[in-house]
C-alpha positions in Angstrom: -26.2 -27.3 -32.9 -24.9 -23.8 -33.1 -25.6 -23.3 -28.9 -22.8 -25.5 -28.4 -19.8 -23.4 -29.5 -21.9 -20.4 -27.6 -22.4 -22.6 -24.6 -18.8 -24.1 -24.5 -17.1 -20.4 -24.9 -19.4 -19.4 -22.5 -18.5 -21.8 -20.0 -14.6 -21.6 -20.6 -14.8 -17.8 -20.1 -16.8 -18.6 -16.1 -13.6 -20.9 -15.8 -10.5 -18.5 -16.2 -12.4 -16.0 -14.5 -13.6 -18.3 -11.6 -9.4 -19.2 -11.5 -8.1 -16.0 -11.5 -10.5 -14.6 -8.6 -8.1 -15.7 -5.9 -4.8 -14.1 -7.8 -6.6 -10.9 -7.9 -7.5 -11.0 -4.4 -3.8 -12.3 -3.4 -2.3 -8.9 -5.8 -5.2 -6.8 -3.7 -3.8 -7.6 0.1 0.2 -8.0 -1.2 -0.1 -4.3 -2.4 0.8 -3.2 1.6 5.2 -2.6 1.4 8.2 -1.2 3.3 11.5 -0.1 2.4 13.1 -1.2 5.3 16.8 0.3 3.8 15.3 3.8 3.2 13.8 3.3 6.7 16.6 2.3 8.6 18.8 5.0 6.8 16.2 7.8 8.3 15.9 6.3 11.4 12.6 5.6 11.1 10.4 4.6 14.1 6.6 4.3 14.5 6.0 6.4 17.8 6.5 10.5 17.6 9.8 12.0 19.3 9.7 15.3 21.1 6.3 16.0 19.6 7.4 15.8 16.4 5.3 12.9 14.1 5.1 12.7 10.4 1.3 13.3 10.5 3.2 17.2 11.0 5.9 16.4 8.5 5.8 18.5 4.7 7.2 15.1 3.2 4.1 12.8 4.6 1.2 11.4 2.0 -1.4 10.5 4.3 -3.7 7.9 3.9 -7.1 7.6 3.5 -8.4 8.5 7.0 -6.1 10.4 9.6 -5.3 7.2 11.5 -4.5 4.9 8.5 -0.8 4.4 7.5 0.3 6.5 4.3 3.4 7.0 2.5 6.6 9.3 2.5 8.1 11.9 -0.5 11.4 10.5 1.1 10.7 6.6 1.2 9.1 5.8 -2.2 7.3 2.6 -2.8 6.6 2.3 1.1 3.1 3.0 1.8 3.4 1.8 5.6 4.2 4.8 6.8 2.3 5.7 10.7 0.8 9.1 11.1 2.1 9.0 14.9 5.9 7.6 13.2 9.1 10.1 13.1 12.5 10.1 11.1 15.3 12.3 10.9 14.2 14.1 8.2 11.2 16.0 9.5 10.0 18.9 7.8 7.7 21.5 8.7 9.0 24.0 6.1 
């Protein structure tokens, strides 16, 4: 008779974390943002200008390989930033 409260715990514990499998891996692919305002406001494009890219730029956190997108001391919270992109602000001192 004691197994049952074991078992039943047990089983309820496989549920919630069987259900809340697909929010983590929803929260794990919705990470990916923009700040389109901060963006616009720096003229920010996705292609270099005059040579000039932010893979170059001081203010550029680049991501985990040199292709892959990183983020921007000037645009917080956007992690979408292109290595080959340009704003106004470019720094290289």
């Amino acid at each position: 008779m004691s197994a049952n409260p074991i078992r039943r715990k047990l089983c309820k514990t496989a549920g919630l974390t069987l259900a809340f499998l697909p929010l983590a891996a929803m929260t794990r692919q919705a990470h990916a943002a923009s700040n389109a305002a901060l963006r616009a406001e720096l003229k920010y494009q996705d292609t270099p200008k005059s040579g000039q890219s932010c893979l170059t730029c001081l203010e550029f956190l680049p991501g985990k390989t040199a292709t892959d997108r990183g983020g921007c001391k000037l645009i917080p919270g956007d992690d979408q930033i292109s290595p080959q992109g340009y704003c106004i602000r470019w720094n290289t001192m």
